[in-house]
N, C-alpha and C positions, 0 to 999 in steps of 0.2 A: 344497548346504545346504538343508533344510528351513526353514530362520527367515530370512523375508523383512529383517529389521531390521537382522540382521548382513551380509547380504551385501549393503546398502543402502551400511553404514557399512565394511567393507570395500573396498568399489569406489571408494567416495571419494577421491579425492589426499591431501587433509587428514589431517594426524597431529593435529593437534592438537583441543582439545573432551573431554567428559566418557566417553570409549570404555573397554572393557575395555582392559585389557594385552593378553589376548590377541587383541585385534583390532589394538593398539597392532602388536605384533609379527608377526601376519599381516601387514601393512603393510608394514611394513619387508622384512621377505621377500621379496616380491614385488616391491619396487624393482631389486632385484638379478635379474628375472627379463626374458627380452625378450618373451616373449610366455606370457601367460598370462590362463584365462577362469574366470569363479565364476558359476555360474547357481543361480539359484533354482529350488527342483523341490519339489511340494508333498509328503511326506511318504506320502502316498495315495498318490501315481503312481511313489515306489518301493519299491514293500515291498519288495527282497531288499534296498537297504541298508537301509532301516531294524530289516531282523531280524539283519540282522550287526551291527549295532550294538550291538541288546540284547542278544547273544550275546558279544559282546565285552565287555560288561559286566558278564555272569555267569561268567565263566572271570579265572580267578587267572596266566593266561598273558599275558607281556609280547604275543609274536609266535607268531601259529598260523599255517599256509600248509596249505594245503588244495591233495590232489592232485584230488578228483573237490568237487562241493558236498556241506554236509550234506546231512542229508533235510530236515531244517526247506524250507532256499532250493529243493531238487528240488521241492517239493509247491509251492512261491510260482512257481516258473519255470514246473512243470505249469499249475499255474489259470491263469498269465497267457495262456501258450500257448493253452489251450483257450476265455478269453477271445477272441482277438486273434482265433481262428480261427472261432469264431462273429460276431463281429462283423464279417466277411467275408463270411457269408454271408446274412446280413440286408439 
């Protein structure tokens, strides 16, 4: 998750307090689970989720499953690539 506050209130044991439902119910979920982890990841440091995201939010489609990535995420995977590998050689 990108928002430091819910995965705060998330992580907490506590069901109870002024929380969204759906943090109510994330909760509850995960009691039923035996191991499970929620980290916090600044929104910067992933752009391919973040652009599935708002791709997800532009399409009228419940489930899309993708064989290969779009081009949108190929060109986010490219930069990070050609980051990761200059900043190698610095």
């Amino acid at each position: 998750s990108d928002n430091l506050e819910n995965v705060s209130s998330i992580c907490k044991s506590k069901l109870d307090g002024p929380k969204s439902s759906l943090i109510r119910r994330i909760q509850q979920i995960l009691t039923f689970e035996e191991k499970w982890s929620l980290n916090y990841v600044p929104r910067e440091s992933n752009r391919v989720a973040d652009a599935l995201a708002k791709m997800a939010l532009m399409r009228d489609e419940a489930l899309h499953m993708f064989e290969e990535p779009p081009l949108e995420i190929k060109k986010i995977l490219k930069e990070d690539c050609t980051f990761d590998n200059l900043s190698m050689i610095y």
